[in-house]
N, C-alpha and C positions, 0 to 999 in steps of 0.2 A: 340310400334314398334321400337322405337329411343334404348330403352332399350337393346331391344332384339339385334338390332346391334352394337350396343357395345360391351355389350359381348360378340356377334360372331369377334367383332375383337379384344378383350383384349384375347378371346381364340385361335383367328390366331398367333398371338405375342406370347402369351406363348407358344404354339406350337412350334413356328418358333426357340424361344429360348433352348426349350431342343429336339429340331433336330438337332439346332448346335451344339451341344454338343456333337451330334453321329455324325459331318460330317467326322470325319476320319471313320467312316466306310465306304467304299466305296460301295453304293447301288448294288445287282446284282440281274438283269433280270431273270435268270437262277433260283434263290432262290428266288423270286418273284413270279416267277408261281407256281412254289411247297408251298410255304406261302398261296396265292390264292387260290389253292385248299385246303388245312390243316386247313383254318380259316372258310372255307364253304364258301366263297365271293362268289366262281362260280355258287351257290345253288339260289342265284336271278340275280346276275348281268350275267351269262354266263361265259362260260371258258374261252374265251377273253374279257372277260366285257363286251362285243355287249348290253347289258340288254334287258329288257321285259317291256311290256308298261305294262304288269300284275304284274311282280316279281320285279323290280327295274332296276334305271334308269341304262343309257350309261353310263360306263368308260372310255372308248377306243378307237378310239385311241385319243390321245390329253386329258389327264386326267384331270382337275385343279391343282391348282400348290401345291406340297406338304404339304404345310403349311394350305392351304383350306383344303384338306383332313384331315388332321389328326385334325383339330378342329372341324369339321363335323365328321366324327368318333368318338371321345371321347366324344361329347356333345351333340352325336344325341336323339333325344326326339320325333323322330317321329317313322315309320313302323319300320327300324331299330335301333334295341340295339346299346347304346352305348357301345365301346369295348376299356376299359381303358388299360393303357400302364401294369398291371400285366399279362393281358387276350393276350392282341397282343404289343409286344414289338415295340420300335422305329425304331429299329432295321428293323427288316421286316416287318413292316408296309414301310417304304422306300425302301425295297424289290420289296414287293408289288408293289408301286407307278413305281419303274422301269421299273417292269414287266408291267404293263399297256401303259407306255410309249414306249414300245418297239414295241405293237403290230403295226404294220401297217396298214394305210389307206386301206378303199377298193378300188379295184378300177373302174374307170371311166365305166360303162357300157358301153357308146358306144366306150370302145375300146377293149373290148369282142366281136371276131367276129358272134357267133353264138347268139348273144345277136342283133344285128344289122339288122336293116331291111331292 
């Protein structure tokens, strides 16, 4: 178990290191949803990440922090593939990550009037 967190964080670090590499790309939202759908993400997680307790979990809003994601992406070994930087570039996988962070909270039922009793 000790093992296996290490390498989820020697793979956080690395991650983190050839992200910085792309931070002069500046991430967009906009090319993030379009990434989302082209990569198939929406096919378990939902068009807004919302996910499926069947298909895969929540993205959205409030995603993990870029650096989580993309080591869990690249190293995943479970339901989902991992999807190496040839497959899905840094690039817009940071896209991505925008786009998710952009979605908005839902909001508060009881401040939906016809929701109120």
């Amino acid at each position: 178990m000790h093992s296996v967190r290490r390498y989820l964080r020697l793979a956080a670090v690395a991650a983190g290191l050839v992200l910085a590499q792309s931070a002069a790309h500046a991430a967009d939202a906009a090319k993030g949803k379009q990434n989302f759908m082209k990569y198939g993400c929406w096919q378990c997680h939902g068009t807004v990440g919302q996910g499926s307790p069947v298909t895969g979990p929540k993205l959205a809003p409030n995603p993990m922090p870029l650096e989580a994601m993309s080591a869990f992406i690249r190293n995943s070994n479970r339901t989902m593939p991992p999807y190496r930087e040839a497959v899905l570039p840094n690039e817009d996988l940071a896209d991505i990550h925008a786009y998710l962070s952009s979605v908005p909270s839902s909001p508060d039922p009881n401040s939906i009037d016809i929701l109120k009793n």
